[in-house]
mmCIF file of the N, C-alpha and C atoms, coordinates in Angstrom:
data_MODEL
# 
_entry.id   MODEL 
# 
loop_
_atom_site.group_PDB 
_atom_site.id 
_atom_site.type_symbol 
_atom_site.label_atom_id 
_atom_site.label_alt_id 
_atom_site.label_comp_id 
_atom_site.label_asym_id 
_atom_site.label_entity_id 
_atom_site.label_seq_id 
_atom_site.pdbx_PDB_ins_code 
_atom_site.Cartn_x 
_atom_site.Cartn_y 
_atom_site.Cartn_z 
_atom_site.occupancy 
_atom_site.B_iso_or_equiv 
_atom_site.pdbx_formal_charge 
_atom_site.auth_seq_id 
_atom_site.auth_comp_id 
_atom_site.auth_asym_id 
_atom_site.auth_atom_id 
_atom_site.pdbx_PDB_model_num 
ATOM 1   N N  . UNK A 1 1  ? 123.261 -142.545 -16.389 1.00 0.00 ? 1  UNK A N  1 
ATOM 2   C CA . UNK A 1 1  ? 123.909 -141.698 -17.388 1.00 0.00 ? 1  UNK A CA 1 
ATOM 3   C C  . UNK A 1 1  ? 123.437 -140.245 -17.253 1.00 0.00 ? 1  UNK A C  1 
ATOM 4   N N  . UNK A 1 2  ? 121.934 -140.045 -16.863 1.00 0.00 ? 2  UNK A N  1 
ATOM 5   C CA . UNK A 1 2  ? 121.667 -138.353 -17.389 1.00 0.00 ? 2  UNK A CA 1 
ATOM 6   C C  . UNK A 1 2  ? 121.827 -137.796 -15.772 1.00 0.00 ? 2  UNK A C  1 
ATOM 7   N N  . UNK A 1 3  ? 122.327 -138.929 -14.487 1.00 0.00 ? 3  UNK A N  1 
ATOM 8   C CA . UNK A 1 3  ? 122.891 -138.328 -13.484 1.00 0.00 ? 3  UNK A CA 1 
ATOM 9   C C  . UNK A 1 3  ? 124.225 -137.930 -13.745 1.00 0.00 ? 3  UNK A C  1 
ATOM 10  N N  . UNK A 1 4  ? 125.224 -138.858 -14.500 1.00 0.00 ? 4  UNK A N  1 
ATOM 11  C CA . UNK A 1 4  ? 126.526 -138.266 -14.728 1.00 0.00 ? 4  UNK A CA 1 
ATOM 12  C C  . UNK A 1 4  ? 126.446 -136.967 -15.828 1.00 0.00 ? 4  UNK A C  1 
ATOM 13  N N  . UNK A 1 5  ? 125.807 -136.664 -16.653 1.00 0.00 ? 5  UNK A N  1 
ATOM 14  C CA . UNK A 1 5  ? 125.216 -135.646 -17.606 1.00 0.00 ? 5  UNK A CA 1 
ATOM 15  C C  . UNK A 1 5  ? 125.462 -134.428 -16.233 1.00 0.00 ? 5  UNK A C  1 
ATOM 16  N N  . UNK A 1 6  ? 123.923 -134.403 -15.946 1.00 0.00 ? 6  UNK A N  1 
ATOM 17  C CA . UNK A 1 6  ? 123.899 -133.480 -14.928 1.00 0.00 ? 6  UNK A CA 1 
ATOM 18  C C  . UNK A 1 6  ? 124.707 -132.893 -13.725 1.00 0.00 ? 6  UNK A C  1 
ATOM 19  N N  . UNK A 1 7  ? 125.710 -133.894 -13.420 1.00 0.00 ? 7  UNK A N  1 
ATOM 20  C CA . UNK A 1 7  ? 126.717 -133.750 -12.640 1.00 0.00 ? 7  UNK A CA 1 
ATOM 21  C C  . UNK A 1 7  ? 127.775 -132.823 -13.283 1.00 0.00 ? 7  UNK A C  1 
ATOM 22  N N  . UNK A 1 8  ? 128.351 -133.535 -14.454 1.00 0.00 ? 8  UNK A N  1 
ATOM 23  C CA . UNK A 1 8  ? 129.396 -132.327 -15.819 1.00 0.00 ? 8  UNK A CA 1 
ATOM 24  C C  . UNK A 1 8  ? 128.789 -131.468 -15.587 1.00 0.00 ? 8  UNK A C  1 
ATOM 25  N N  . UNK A 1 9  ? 127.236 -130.904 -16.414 1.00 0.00 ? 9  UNK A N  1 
ATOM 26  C CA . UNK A 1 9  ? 126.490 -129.959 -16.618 1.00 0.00 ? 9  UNK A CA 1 
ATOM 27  C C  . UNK A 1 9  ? 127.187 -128.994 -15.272 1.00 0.00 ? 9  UNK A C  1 
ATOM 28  N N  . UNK A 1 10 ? 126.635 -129.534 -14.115 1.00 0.00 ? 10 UNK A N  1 
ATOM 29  C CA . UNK A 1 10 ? 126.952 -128.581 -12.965 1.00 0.00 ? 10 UNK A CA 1 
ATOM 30  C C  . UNK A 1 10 ? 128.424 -128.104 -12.659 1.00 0.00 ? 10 UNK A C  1 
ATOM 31  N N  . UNK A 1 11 ? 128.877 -129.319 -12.924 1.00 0.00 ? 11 UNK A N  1 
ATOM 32  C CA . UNK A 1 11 ? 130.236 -128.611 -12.861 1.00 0.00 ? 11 UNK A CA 1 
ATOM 33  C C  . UNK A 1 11 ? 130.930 -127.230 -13.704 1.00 0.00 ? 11 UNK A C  1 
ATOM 34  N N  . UNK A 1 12 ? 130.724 -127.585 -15.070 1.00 0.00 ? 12 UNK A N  1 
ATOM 35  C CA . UNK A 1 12 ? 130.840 -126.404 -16.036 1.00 0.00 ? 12 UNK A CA 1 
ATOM 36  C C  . UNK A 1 12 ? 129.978 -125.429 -15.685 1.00 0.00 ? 12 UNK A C  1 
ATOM 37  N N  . UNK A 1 13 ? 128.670 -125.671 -15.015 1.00 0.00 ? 13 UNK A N  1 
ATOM 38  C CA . UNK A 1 13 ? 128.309 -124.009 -14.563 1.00 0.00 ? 13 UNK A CA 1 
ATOM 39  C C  . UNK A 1 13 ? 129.414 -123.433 -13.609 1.00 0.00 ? 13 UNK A C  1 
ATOM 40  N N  . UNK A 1 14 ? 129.611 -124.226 -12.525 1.00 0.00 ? 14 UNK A N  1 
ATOM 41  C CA . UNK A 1 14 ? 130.508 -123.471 -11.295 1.00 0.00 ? 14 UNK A CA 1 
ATOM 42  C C  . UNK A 1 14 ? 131.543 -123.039 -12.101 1.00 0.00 ? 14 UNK A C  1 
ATOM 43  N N  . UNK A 1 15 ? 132.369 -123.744 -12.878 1.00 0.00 ? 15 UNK A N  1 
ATOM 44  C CA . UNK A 1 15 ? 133.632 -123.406 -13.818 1.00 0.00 ? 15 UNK A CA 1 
ATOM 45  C C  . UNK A 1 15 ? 133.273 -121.939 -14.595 1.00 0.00 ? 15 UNK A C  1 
ATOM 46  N N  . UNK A 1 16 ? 132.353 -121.892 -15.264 1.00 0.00 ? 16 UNK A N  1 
ATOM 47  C CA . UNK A 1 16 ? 131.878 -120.643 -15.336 1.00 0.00 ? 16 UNK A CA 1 
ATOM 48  C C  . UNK A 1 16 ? 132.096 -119.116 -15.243 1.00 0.00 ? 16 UNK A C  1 
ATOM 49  N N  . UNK A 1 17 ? 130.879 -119.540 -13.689 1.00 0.00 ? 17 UNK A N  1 
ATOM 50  C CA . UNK A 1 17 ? 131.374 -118.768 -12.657 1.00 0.00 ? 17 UNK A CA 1 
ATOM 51  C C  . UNK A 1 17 ? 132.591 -118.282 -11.647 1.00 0.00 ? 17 UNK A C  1 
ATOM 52  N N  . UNK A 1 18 ? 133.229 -119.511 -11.971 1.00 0.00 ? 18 UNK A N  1 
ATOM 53  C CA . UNK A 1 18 ? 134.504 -118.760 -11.423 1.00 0.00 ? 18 UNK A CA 1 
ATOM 54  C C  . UNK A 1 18 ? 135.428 -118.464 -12.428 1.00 0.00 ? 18 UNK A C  1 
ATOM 55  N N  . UNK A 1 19 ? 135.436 -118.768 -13.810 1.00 0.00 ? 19 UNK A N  1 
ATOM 56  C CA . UNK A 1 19 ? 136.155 -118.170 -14.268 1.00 0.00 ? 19 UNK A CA 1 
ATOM 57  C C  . UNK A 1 19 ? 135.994 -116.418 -14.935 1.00 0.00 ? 19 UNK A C  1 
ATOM 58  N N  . UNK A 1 20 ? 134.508 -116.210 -15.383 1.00 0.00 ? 20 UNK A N  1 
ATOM 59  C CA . UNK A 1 20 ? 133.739 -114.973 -14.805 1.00 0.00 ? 20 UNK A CA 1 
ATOM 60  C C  . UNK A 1 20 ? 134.477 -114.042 -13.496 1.00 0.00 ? 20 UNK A C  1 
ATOM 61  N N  . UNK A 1 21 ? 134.569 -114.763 -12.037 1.00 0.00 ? 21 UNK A N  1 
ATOM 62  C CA . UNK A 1 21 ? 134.742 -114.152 -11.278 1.00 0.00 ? 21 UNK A CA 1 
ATOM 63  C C  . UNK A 1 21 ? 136.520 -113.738 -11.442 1.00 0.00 ? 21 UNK A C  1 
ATOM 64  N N  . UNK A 1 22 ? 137.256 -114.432 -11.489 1.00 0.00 ? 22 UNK A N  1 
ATOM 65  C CA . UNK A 1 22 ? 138.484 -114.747 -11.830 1.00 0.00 ? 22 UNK A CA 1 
ATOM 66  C C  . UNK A 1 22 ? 138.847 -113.287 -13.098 1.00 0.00 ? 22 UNK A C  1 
ATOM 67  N N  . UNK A 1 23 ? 138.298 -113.419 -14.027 1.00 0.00 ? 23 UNK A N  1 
ATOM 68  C CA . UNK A 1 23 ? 138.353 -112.518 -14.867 1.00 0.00 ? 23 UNK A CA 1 
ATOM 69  C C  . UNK A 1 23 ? 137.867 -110.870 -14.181 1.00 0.00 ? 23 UNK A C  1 
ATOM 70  N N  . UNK A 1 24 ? 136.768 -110.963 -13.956 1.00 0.00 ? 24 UNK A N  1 
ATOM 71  C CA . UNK A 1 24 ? 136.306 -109.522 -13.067 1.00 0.00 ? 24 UNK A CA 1 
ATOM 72  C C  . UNK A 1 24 ? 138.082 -109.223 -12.110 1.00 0.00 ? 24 UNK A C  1 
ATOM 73  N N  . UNK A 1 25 ? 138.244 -109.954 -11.164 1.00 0.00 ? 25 UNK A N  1 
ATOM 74  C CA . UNK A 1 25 ? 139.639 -109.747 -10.872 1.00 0.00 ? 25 UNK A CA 1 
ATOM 75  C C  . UNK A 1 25 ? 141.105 -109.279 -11.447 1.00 0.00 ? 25 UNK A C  1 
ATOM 76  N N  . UNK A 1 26 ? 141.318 -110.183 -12.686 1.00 0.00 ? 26 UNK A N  1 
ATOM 77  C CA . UNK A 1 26 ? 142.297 -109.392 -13.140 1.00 0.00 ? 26 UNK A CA 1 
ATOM 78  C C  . UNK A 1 26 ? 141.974 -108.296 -13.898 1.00 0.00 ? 26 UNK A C  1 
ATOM 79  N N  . UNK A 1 27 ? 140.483 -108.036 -14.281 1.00 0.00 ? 27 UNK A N  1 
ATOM 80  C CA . UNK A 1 27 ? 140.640 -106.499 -14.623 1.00 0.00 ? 27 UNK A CA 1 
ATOM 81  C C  . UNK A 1 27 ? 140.762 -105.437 -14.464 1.00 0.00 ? 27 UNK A C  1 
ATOM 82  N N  . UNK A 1 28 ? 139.948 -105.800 -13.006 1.00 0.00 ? 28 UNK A N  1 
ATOM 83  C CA . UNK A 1 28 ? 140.217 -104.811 -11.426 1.00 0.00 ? 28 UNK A CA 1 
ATOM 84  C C  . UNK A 1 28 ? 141.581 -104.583 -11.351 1.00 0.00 ? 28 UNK A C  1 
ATOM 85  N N  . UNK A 1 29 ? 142.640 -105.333 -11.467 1.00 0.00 ? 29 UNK A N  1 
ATOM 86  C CA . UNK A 1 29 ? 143.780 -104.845 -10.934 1.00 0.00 ? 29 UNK A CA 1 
ATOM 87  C C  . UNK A 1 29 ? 144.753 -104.781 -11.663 1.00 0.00 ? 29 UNK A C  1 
ATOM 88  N N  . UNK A 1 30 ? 144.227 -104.548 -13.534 1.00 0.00 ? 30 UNK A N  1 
ATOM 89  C CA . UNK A 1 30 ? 144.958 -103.964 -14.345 1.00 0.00 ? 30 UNK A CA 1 
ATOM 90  C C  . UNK A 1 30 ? 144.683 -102.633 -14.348 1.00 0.00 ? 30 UNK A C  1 
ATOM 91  N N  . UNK A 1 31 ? 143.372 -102.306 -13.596 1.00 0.00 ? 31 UNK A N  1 
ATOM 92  C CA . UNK A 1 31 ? 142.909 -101.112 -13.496 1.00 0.00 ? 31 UNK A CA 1 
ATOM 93  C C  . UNK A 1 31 ? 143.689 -99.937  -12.620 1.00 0.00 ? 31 UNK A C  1 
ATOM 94  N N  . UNK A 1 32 ? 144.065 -100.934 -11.703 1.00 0.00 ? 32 UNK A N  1 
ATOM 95  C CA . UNK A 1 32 ? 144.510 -100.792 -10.177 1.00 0.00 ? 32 UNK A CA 1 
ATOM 96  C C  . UNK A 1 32 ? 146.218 -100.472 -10.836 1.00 0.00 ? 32 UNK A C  1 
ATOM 97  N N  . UNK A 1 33 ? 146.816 -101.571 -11.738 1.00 0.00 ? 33 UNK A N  1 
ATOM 98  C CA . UNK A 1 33 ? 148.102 -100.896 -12.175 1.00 0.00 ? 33 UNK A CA 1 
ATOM 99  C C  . UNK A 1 33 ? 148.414 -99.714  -12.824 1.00 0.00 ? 33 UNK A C  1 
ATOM 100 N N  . UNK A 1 34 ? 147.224 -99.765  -13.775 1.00 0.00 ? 34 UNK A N  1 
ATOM 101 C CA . UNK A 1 34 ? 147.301 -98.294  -14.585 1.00 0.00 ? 34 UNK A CA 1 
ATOM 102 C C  . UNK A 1 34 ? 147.107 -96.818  -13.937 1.00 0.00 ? 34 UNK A C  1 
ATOM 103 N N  . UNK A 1 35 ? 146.619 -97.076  -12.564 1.00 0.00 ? 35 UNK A N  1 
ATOM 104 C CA . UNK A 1 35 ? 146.139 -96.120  -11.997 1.00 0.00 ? 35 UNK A CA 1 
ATOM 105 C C  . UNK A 1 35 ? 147.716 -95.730  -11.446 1.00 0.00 ? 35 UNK A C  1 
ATOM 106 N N  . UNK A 1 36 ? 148.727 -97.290  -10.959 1.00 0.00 ? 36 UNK A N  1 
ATOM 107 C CA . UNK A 1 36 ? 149.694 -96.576  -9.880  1.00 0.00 ? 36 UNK A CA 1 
ATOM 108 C C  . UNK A 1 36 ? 150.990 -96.034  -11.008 1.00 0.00 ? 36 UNK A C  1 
ATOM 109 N N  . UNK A 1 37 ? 151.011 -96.804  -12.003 1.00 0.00 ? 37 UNK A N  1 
ATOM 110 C CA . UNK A 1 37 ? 151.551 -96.261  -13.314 1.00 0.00 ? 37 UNK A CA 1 
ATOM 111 C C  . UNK A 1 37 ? 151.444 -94.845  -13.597 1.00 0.00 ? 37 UNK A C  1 
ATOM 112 N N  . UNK A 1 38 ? 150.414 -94.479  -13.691 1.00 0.00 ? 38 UNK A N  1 
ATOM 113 C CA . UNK A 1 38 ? 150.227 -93.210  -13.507 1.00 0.00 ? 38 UNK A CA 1 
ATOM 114 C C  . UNK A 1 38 ? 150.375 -91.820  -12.841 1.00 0.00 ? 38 UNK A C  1 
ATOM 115 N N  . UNK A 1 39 ? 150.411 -92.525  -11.401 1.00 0.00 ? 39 UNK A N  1 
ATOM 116 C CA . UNK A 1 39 ? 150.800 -92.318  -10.629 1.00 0.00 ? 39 UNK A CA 1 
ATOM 117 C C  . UNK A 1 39 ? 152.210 -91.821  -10.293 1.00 0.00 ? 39 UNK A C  1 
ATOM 118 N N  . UNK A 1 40 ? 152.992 -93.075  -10.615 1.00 0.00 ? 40 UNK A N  1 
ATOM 119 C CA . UNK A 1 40 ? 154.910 -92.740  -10.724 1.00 0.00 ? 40 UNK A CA 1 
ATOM 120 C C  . UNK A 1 40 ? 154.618 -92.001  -11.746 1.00 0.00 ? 40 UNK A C  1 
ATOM 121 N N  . UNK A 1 41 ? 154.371 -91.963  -12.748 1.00 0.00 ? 41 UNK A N  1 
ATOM 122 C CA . UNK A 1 41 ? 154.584 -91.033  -13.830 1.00 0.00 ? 41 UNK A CA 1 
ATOM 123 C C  . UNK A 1 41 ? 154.771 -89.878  -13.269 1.00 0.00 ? 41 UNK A C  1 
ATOM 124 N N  . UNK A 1 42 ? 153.543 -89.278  -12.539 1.00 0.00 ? 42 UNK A N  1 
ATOM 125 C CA . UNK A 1 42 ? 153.478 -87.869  -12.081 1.00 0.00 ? 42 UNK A CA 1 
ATOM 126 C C  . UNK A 1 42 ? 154.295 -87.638  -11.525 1.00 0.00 ? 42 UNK A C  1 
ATOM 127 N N  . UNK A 1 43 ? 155.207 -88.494  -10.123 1.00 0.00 ? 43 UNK A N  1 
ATOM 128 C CA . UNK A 1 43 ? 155.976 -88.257  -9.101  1.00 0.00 ? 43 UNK A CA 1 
ATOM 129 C C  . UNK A 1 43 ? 157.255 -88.260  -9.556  1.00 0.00 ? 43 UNK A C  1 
ATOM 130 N N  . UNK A 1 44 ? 157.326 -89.234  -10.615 1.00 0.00 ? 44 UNK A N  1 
ATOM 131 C CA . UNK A 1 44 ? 158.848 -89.050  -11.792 1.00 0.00 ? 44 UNK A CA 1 
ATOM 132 C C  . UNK A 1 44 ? 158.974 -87.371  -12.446 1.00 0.00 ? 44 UNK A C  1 
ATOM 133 N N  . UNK A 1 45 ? 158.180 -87.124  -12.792 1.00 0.00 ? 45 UNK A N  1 
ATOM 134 C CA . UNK A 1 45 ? 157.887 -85.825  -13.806 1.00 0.00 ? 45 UNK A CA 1 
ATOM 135 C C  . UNK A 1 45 ? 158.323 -84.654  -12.545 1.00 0.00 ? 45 UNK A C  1 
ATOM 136 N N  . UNK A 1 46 ? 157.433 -84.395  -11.550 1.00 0.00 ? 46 UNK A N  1 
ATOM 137 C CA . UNK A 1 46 ? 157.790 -83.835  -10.491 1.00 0.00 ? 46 UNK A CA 1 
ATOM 138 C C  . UNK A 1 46 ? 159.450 -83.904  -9.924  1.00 0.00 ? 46 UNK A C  1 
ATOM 139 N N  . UNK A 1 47 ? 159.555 -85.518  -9.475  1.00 0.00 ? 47 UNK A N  1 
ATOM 140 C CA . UNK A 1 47 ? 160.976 -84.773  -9.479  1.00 0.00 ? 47 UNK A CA 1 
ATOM 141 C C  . UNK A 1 47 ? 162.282 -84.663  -10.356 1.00 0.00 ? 47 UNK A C  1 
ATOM 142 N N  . UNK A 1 48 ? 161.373 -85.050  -11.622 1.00 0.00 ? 48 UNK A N  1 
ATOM 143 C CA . UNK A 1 48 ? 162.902 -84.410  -12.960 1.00 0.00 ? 48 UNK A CA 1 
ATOM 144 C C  . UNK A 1 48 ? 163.047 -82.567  -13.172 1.00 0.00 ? 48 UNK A C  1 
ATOM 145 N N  . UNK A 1 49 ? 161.727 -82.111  -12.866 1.00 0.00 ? 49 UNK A N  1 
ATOM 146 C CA . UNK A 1 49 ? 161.645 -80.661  -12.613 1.00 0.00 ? 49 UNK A CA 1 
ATOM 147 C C  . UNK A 1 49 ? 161.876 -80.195  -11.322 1.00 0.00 ? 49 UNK A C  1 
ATOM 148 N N  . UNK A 1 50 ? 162.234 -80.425  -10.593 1.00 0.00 ? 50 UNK A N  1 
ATOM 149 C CA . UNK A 1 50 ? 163.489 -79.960  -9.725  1.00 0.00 ? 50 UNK A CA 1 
ATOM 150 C C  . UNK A 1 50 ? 164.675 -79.328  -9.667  1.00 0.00 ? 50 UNK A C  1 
ATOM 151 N N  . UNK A 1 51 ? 164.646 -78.438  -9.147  1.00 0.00 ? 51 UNK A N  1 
ATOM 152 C CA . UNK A 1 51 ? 166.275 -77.677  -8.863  1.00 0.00 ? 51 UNK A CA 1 
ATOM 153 C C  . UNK A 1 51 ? 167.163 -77.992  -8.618  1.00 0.00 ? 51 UNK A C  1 
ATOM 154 N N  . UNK A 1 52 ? 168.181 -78.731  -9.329  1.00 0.00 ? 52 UNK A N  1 
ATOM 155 C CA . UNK A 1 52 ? 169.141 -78.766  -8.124  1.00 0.00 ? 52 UNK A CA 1 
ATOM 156 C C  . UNK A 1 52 ? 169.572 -77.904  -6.251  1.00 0.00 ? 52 UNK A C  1 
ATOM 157 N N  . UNK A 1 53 ? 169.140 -77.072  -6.546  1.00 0.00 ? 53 UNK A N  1 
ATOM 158 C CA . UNK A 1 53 ? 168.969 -76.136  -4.929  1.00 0.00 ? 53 UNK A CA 1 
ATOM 159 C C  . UNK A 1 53 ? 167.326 -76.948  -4.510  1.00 0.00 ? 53 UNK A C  1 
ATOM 160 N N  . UNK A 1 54 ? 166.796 -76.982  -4.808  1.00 0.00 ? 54 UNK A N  1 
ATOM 161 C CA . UNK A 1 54 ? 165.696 -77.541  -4.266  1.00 0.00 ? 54 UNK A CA 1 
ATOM 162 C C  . UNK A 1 54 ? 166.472 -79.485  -3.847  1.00 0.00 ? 54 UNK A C  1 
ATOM 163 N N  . UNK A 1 55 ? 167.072 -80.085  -4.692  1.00 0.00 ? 55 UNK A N  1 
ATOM 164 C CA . UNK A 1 55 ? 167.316 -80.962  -4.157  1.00 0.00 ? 55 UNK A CA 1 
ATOM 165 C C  . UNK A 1 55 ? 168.483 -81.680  -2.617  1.00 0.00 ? 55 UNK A C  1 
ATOM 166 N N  . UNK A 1 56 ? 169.480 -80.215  -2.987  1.00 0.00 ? 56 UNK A N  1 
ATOM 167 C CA . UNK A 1 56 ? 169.948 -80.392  -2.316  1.00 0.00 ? 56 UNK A CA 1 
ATOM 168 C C  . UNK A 1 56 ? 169.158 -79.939  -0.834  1.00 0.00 ? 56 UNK A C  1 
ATOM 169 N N  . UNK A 1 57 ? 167.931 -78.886  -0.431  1.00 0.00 ? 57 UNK A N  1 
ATOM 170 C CA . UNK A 1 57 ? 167.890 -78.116  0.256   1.00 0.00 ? 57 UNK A CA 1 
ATOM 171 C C  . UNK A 1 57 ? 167.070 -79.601  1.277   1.00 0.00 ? 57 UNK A C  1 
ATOM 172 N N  . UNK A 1 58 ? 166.625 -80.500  0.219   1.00 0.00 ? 58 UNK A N  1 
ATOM 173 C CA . UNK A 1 58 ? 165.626 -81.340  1.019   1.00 0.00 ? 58 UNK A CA 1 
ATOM 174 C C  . UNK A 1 58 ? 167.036 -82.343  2.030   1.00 0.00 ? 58 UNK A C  1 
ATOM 175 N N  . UNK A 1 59 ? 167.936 -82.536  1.385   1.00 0.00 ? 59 UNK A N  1 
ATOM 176 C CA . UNK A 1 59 ? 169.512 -83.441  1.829   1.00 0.00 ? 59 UNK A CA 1 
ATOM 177 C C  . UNK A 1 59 ? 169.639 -82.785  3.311   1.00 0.00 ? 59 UNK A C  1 
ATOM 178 N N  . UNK A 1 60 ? 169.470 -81.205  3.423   1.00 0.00 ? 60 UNK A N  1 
ATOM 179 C CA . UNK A 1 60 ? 170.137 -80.587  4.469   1.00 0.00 ? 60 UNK A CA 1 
ATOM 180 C C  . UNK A 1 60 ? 168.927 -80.373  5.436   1.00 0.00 ? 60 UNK A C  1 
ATOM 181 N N  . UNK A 1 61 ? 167.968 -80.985  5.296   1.00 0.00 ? 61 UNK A N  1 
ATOM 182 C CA . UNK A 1 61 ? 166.871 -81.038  6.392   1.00 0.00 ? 61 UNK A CA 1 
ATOM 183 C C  . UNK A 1 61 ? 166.895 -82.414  7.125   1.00 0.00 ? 61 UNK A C  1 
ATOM 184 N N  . UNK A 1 62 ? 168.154 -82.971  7.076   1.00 0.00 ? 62 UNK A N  1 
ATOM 185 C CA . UNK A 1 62 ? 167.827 -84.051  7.743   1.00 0.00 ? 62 UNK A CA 1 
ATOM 186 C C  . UNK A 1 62 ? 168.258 -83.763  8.830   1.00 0.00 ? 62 UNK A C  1 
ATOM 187 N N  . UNK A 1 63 ? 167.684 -84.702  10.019  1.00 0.00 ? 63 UNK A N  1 
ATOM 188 C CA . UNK A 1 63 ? 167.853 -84.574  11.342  1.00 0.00 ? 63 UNK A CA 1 
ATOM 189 C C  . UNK A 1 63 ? 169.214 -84.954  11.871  1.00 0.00 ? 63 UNK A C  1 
ATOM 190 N N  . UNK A 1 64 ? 170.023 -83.593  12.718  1.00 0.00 ? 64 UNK A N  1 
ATOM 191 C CA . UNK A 1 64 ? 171.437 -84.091  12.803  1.00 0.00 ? 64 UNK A CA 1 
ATOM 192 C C  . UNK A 1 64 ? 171.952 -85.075  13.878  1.00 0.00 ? 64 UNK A C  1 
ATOM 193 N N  . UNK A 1 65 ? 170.804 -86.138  14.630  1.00 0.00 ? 65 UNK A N  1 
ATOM 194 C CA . UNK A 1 65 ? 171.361 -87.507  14.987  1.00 0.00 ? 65 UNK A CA 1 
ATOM 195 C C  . UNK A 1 65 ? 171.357 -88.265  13.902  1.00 0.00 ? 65 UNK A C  1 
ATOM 196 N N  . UNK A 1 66 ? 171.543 -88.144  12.822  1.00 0.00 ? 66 UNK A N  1 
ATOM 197 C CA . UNK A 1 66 ? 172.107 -89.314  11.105  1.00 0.00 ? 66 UNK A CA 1 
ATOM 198 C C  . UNK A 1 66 ? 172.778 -89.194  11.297  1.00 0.00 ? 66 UNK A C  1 
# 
């Protein structure tokens, strides 16, 4: 019996630990979203302040084998 005890016991440590580790993870990469969120934000903002002449001017730089 206090081998099957100790066996649970161990198990719920590893469980633990990986759910510990598991967690460290998705916080990392809510971190990681908010950062790219942020990110488009800026590049949205950037190009709603745009010129129309500025937008078109980038259209007419394309390379004329298109």
């Amino acid at each position: 019996m206090n081998a099957r005890l100790d066996d649970i016991e161990a198990r719920i440590a590893l469980m633990d630990d990986m759910l510990d580790a598991v967690n460290r993870t998705v916080f990392e990469q809510q971190r990681a979203i908010e950062a790219l969120q942020l990110q488009l934000r800026h590049v949205y903002e950037q190009m709603r302040t745009l010129q129309p002449a500025e937008r078109a001017d980038a259209q007419q730089d394309i390379p004329p084998h298109y």
